[in-house]
PDB file as gemmi writes it, atoms N, CA and C in Angstrom:
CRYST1    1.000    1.000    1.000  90.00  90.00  90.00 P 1                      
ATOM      1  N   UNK A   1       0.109 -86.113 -58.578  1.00  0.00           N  
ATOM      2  CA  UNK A   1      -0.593 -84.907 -58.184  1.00  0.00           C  
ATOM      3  C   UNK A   1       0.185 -83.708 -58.730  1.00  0.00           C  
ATOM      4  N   UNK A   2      -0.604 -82.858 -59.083  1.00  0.00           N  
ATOM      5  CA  UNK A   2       0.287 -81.250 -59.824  1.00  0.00           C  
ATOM      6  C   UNK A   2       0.955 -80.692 -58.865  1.00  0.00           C  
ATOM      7  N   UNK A   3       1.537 -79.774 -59.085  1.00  0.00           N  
ATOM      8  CA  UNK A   3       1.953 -78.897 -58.618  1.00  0.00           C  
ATOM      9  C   UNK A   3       0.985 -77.690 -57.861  1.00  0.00           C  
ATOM     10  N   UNK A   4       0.315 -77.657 -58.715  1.00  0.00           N  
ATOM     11  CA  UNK A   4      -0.723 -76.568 -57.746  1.00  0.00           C  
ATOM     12  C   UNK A   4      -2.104 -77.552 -56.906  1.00  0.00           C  
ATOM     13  N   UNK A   5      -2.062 -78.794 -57.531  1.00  0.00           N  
ATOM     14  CA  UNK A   5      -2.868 -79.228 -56.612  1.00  0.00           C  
ATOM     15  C   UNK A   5      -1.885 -79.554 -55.115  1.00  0.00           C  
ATOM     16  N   UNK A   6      -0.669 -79.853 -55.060  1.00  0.00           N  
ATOM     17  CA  UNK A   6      -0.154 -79.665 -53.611  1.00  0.00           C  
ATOM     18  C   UNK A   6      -0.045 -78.250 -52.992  1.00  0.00           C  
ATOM     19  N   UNK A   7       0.369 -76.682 -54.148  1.00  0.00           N  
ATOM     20  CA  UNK A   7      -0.034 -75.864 -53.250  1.00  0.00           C  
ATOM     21  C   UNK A   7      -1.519 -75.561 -52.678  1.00  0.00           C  
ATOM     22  N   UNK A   8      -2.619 -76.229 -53.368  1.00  0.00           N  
ATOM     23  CA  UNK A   8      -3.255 -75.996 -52.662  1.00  0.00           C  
ATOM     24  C   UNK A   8      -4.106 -76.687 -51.396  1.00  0.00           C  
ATOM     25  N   UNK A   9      -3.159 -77.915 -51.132  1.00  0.00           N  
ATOM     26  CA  UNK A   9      -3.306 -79.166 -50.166  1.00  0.00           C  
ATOM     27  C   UNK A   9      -2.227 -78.207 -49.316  1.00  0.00           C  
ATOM     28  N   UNK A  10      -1.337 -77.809 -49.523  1.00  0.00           N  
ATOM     29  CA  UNK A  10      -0.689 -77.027 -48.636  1.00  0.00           C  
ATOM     30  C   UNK A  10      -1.378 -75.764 -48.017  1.00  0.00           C  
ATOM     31  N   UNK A  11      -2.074 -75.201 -48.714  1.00  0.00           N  
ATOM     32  CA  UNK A  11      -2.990 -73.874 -48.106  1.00  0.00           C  
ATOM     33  C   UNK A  11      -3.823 -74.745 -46.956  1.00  0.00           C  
ATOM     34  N   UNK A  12      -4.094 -75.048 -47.387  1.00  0.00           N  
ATOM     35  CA  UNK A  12      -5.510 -76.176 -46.812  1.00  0.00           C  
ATOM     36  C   UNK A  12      -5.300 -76.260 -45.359  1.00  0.00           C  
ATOM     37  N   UNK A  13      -3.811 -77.351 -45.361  1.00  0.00           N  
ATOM     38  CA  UNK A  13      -3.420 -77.724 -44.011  1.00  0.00           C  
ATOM     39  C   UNK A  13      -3.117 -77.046 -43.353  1.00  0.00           C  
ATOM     40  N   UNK A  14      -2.271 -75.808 -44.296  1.00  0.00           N  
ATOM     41  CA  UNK A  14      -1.490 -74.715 -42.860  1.00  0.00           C  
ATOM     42  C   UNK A  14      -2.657 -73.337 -42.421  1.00  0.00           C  
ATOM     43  N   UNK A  15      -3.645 -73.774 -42.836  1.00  0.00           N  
ATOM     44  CA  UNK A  15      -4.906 -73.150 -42.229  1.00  0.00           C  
ATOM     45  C   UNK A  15      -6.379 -73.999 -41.807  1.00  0.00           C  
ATOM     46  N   UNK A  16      -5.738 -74.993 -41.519  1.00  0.00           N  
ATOM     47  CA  UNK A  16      -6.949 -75.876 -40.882  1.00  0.00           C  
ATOM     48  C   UNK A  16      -7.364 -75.944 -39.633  1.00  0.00           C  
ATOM     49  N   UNK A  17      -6.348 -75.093 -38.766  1.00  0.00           N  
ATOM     50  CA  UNK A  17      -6.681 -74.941 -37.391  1.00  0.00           C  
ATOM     51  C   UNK A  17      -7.559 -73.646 -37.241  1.00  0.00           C  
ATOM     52  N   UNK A  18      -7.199 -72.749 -38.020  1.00  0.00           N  
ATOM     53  CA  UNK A  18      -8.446 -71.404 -38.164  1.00  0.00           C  
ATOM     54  C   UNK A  18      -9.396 -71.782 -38.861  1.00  0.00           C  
ATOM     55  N   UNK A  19      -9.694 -72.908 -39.624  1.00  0.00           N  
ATOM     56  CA  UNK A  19     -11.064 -72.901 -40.346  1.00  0.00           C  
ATOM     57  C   UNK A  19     -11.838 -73.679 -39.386  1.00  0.00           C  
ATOM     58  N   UNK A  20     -11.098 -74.929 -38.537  1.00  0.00           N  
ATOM     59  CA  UNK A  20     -11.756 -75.212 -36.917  1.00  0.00           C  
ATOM     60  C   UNK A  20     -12.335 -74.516 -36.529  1.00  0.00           C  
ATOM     61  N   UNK A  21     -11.841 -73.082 -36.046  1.00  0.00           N  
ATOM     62  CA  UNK A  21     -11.949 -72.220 -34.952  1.00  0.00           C  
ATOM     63  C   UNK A  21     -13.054 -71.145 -35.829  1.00  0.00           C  
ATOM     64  N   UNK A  22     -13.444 -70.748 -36.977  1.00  0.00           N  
ATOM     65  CA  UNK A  22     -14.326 -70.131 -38.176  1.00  0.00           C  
ATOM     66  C   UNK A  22     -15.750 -71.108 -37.493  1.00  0.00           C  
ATOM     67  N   UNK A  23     -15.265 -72.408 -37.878  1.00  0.00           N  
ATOM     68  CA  UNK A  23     -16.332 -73.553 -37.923  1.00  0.00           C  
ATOM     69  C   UNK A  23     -16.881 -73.243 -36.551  1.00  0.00           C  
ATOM     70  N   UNK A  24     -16.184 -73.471 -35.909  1.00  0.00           N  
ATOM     71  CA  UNK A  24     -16.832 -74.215 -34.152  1.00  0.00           C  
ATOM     72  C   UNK A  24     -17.486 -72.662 -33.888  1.00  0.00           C  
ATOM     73  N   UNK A  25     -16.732 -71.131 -34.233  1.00  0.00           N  
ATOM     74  CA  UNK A  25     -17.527 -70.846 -33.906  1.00  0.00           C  
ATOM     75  C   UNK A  25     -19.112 -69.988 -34.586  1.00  0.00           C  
ATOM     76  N   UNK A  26     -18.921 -70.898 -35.647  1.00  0.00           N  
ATOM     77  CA  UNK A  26     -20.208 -70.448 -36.709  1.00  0.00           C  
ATOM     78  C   UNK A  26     -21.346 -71.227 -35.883  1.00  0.00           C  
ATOM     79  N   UNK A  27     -21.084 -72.741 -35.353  1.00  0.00           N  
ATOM     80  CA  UNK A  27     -21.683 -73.846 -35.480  1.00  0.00           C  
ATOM     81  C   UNK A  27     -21.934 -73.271 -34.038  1.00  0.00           C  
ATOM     82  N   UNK A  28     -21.472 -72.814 -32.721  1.00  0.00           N  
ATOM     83  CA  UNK A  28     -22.042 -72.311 -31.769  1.00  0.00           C  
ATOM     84  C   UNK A  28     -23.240 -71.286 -31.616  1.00  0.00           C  
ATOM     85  N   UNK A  29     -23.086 -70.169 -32.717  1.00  0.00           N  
ATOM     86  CA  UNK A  29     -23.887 -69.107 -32.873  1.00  0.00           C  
ATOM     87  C   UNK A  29     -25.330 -69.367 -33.635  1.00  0.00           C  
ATOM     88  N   UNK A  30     -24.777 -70.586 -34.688  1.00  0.00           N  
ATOM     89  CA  UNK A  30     -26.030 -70.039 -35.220  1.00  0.00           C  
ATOM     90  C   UNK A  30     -26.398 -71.653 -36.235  1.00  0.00           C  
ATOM     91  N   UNK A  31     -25.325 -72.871 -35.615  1.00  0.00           N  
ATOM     92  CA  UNK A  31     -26.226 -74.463 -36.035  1.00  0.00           C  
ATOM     93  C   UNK A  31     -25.684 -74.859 -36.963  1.00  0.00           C  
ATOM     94  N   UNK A  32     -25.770 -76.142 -37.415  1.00  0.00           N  
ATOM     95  CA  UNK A  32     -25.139 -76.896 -38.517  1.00  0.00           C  
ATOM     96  C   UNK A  32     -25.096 -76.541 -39.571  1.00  0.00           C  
ATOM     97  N   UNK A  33     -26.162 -76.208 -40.180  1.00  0.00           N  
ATOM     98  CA  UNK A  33     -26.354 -75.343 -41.746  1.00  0.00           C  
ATOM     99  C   UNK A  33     -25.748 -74.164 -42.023  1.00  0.00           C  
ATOM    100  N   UNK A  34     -25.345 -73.061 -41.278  1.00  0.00           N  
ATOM    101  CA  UNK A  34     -24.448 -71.981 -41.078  1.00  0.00           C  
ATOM    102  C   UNK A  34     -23.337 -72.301 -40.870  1.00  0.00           C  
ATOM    103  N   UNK A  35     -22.983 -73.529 -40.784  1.00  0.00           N  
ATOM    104  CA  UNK A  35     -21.466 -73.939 -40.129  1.00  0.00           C  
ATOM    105  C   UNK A  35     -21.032 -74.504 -41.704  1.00  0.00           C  
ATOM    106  N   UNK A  36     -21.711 -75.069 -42.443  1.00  0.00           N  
ATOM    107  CA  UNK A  36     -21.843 -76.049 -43.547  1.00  0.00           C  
ATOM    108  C   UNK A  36     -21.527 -74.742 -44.627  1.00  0.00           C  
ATOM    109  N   UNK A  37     -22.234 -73.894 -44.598  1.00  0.00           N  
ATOM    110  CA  UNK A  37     -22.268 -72.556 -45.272  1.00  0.00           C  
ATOM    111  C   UNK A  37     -20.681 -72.153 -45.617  1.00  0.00           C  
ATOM    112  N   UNK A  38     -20.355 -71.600 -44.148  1.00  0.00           N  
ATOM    113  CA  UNK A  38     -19.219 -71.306 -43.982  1.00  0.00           C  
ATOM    114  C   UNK A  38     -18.299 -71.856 -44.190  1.00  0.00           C  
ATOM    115  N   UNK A  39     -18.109 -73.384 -44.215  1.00  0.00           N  
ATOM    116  CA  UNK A  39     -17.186 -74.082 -44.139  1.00  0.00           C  
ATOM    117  C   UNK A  39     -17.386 -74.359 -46.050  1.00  0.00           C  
ATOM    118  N   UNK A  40     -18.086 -74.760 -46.762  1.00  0.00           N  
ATOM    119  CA  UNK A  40     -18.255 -74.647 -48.414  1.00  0.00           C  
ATOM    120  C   UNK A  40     -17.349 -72.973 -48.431  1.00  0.00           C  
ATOM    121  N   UNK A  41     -17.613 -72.143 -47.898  1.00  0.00           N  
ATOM    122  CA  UNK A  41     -16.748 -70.756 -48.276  1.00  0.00           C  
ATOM    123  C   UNK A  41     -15.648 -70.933 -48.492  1.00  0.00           C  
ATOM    124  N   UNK A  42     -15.454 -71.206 -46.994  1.00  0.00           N  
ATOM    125  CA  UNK A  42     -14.083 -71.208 -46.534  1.00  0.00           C  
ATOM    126  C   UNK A  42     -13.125 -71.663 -46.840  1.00  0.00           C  
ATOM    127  N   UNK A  43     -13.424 -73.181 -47.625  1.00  0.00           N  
ATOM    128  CA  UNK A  43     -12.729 -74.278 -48.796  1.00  0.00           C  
ATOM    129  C   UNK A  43     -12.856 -73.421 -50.102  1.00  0.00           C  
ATOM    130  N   UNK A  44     -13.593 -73.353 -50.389  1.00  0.00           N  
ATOM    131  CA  UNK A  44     -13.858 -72.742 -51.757  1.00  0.00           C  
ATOM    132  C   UNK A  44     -13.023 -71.404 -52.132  1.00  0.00           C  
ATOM    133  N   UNK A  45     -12.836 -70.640 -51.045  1.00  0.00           N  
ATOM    134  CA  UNK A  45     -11.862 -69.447 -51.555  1.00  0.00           C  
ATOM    135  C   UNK A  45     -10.692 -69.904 -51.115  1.00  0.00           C  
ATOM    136  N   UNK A  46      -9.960 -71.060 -49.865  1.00  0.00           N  
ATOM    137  CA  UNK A  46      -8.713 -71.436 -50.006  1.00  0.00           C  
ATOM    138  C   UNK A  46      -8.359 -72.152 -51.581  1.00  0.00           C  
ATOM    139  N   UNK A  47      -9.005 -73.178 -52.058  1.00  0.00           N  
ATOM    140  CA  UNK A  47      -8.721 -74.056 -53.313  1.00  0.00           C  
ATOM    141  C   UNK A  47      -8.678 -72.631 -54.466  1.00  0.00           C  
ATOM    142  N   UNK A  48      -9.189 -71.391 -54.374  1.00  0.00           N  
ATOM    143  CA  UNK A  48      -9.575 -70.812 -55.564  1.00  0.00           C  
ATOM    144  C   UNK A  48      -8.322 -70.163 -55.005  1.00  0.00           C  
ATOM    145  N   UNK A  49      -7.721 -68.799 -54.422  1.00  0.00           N  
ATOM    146  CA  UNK A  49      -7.412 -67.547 -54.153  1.00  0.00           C  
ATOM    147  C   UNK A  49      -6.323 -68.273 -53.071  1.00  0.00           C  
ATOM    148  N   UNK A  50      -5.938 -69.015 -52.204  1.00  0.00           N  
ATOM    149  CA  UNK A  50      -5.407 -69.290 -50.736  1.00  0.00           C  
ATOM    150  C   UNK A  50      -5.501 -68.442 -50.005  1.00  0.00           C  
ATOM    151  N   UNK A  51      -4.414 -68.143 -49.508  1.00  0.00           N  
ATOM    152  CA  UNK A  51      -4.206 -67.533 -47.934  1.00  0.00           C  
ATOM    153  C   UNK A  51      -4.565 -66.270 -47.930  1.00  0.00           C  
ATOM    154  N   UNK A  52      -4.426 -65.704 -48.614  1.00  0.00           N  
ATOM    155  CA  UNK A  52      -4.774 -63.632 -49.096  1.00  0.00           C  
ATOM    156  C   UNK A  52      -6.754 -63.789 -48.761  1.00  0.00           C  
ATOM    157  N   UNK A  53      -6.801 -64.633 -50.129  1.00  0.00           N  
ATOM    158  CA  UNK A  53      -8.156 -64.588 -50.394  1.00  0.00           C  
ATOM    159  C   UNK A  53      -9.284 -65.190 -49.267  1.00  0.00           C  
ATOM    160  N   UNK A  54      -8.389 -65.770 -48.280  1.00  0.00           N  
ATOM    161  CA  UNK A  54      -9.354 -66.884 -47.357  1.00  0.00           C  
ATOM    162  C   UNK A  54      -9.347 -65.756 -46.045  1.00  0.00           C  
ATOM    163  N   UNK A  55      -8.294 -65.021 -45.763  1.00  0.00           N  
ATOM    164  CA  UNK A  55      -8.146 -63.891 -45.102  1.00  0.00           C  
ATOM    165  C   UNK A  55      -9.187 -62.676 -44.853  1.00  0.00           C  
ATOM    166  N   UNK A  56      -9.809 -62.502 -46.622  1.00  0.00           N  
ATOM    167  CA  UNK A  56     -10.584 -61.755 -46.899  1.00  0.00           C  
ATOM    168  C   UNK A  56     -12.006 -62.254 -46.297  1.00  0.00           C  
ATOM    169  N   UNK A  57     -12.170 -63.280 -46.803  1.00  0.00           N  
ATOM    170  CA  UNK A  57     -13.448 -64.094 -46.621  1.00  0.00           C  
ATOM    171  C   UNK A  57     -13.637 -64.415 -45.188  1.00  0.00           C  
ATOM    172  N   UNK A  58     -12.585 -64.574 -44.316  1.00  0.00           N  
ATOM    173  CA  UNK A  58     -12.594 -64.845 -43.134  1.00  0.00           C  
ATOM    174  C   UNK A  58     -13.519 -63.720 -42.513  1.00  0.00           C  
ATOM    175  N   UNK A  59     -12.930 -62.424 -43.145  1.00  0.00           N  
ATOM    176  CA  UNK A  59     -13.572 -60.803 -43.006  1.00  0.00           C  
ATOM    177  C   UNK A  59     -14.490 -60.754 -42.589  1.00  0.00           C  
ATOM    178  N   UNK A  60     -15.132 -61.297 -44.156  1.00  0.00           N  
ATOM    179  CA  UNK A  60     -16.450 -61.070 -44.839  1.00  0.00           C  
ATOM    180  C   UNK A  60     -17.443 -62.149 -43.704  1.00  0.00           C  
ATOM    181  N   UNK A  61     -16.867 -63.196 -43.435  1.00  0.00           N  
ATOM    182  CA  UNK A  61     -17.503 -64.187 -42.836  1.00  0.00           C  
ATOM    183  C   UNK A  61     -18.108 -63.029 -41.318  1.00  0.00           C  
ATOM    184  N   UNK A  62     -16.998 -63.243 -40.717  1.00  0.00           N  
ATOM    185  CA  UNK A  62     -17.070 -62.168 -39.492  1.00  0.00           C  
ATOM    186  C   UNK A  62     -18.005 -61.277 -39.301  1.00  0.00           C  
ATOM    187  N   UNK A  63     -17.976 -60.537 -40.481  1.00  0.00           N  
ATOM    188  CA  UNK A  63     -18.903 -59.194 -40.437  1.00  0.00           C  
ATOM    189  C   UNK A  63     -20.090 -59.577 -40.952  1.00  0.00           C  
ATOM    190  N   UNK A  64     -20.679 -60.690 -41.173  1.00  0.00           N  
ATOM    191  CA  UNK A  64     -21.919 -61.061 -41.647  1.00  0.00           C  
ATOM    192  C   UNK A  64     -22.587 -61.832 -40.194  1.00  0.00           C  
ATOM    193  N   UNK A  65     -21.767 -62.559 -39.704  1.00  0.00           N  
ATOM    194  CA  UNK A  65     -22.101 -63.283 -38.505  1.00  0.00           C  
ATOM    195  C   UNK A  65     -22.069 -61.686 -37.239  1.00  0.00           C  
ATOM    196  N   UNK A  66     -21.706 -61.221 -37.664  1.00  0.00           N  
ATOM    197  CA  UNK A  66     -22.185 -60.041 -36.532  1.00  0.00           C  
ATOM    198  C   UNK A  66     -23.091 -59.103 -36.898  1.00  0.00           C  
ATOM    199  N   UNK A  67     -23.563 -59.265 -38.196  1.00  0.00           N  
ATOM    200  CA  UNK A  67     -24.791 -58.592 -38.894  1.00  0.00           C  
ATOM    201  C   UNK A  67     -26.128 -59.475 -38.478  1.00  0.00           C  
ATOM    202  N   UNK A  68     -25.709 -60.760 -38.343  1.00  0.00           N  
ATOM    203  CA  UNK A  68     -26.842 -61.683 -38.149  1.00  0.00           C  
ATOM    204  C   UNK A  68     -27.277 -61.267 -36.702  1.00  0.00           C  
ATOM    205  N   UNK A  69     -26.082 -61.310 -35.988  1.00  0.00           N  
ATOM    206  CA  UNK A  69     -26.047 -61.436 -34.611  1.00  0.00           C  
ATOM    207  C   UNK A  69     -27.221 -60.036 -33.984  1.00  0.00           C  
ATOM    208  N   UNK A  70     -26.769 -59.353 -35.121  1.00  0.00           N  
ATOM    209  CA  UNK A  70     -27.812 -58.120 -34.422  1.00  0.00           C  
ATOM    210  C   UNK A  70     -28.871 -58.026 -35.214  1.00  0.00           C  
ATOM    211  N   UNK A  71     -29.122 -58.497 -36.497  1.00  0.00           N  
ATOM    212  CA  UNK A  71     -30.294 -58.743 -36.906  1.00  0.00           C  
ATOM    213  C   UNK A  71     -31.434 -60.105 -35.510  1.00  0.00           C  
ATOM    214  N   UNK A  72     -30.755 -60.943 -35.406  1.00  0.00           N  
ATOM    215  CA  UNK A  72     -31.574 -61.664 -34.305  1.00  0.00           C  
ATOM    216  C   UNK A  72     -31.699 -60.853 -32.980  1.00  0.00           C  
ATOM    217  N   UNK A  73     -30.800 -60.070 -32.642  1.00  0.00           N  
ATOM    218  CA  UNK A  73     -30.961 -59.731 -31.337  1.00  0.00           C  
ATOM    219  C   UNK A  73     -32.337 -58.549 -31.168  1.00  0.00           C  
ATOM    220  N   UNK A  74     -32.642 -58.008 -32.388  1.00  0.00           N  
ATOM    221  CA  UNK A  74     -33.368 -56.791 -33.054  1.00  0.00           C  
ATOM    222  C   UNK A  74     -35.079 -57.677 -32.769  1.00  0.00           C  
ATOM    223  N   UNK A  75     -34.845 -59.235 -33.744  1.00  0.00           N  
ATOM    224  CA  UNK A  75     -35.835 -60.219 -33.482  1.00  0.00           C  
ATOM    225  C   UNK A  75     -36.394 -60.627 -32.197  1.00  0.00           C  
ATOM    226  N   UNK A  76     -35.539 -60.802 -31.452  1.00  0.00           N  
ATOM    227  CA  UNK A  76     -35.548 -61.381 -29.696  1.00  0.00           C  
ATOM    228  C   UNK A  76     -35.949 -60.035 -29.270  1.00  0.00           C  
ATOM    229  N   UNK A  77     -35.932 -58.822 -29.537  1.00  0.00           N  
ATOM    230  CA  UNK A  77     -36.405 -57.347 -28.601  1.00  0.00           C  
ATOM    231  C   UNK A  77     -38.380 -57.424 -28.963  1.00  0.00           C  
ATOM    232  N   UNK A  78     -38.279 -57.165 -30.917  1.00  0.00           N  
ATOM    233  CA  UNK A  78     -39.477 -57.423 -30.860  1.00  0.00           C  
ATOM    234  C   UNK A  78     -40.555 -58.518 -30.234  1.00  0.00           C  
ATOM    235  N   UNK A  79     -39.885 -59.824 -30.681  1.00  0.00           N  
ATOM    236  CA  UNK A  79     -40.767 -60.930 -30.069  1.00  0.00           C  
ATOM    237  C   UNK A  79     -41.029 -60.580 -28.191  1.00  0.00           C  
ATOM    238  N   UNK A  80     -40.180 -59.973 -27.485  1.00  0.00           N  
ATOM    239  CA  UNK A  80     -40.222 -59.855 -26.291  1.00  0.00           C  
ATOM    240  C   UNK A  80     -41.123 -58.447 -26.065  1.00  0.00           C  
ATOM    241  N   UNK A  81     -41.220 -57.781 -26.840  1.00  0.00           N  
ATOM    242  CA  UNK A  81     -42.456 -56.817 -26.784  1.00  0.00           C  
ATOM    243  C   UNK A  81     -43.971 -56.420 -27.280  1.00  0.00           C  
ATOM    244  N   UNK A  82     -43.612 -58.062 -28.214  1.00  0.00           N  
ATOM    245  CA  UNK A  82     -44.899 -58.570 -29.100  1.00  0.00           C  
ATOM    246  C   UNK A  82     -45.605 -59.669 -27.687  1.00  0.00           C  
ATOM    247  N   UNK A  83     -44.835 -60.141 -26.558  1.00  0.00           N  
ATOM    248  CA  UNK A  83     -45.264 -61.173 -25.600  1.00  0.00           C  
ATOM    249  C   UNK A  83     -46.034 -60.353 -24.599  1.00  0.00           C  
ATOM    250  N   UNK A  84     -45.006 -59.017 -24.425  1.00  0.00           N  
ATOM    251  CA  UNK A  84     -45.594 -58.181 -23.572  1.00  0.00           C  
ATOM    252  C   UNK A  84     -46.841 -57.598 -24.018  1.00  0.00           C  
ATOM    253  N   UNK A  85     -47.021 -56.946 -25.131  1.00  0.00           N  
ATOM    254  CA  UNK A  85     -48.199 -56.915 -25.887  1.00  0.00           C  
ATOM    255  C   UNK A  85     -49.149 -57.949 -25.351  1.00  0.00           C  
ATOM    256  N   UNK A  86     -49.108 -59.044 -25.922  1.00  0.00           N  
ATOM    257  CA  UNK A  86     -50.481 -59.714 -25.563  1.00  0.00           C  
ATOM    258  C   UNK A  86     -50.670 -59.944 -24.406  1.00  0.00           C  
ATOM    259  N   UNK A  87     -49.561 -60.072 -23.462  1.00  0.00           N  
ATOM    260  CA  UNK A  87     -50.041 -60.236 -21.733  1.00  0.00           C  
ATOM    261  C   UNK A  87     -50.421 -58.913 -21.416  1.00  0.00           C  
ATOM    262  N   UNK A  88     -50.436 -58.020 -21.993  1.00  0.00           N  
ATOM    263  CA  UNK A  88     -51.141 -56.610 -21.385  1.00  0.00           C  
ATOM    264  C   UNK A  88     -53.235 -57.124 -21.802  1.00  0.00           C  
ATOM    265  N   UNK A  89     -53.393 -57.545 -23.358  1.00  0.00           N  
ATOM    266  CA  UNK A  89     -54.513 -57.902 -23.985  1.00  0.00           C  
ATOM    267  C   UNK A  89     -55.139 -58.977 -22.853  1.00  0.00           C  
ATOM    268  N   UNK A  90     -54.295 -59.883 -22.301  1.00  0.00           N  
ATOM    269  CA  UNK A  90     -55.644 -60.842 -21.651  1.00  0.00           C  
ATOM    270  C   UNK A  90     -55.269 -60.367 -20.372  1.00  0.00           C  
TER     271      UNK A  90                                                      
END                                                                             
């Protein structure tokens, strides 16, 4: 094995307990396929960039899952005033 393929088996491991904790809580909010998403990222910029770059992405991850979070919550207001709507109609 190379040399940079162990540093980057070394990135890997000494951040595998935060890509858990990324995962579990992608996979709480918002399901397997968003977790799958994240987790292809999350590998993909440790093997490319490591610890700096996975830092970043961690960011980026964050601030998208709280973009979602209020994009759905925006969804759940309308649908709840689109229900009220029609129970006013019958």
């Amino acid at each position: 094995m190379s040399s940079k393929n162990l540093d980057r088996n070394d990135c890997l491991n000494s951040h595998a307990e935060e890509i858990e904790q990324l995962l579990a809580s992608v996979m709480d909010r918002h399901g397997c396929e968003s977790a799958e998403a994240a987790e292809a990222l999350a590998c993909a910029v440790l093997v490319r960039g490591g610890a700096r770059r996975y830092r970043v992405a961690q960011r980026w991850i964050a601030d998208a899952l709280e973009e979602l979070a209020s994009v759905e919550e925006e969804l759940l207001e309308r649908e709840a005033i689109e229900d009220l709507a029609l129970r006013e109609i019958d």
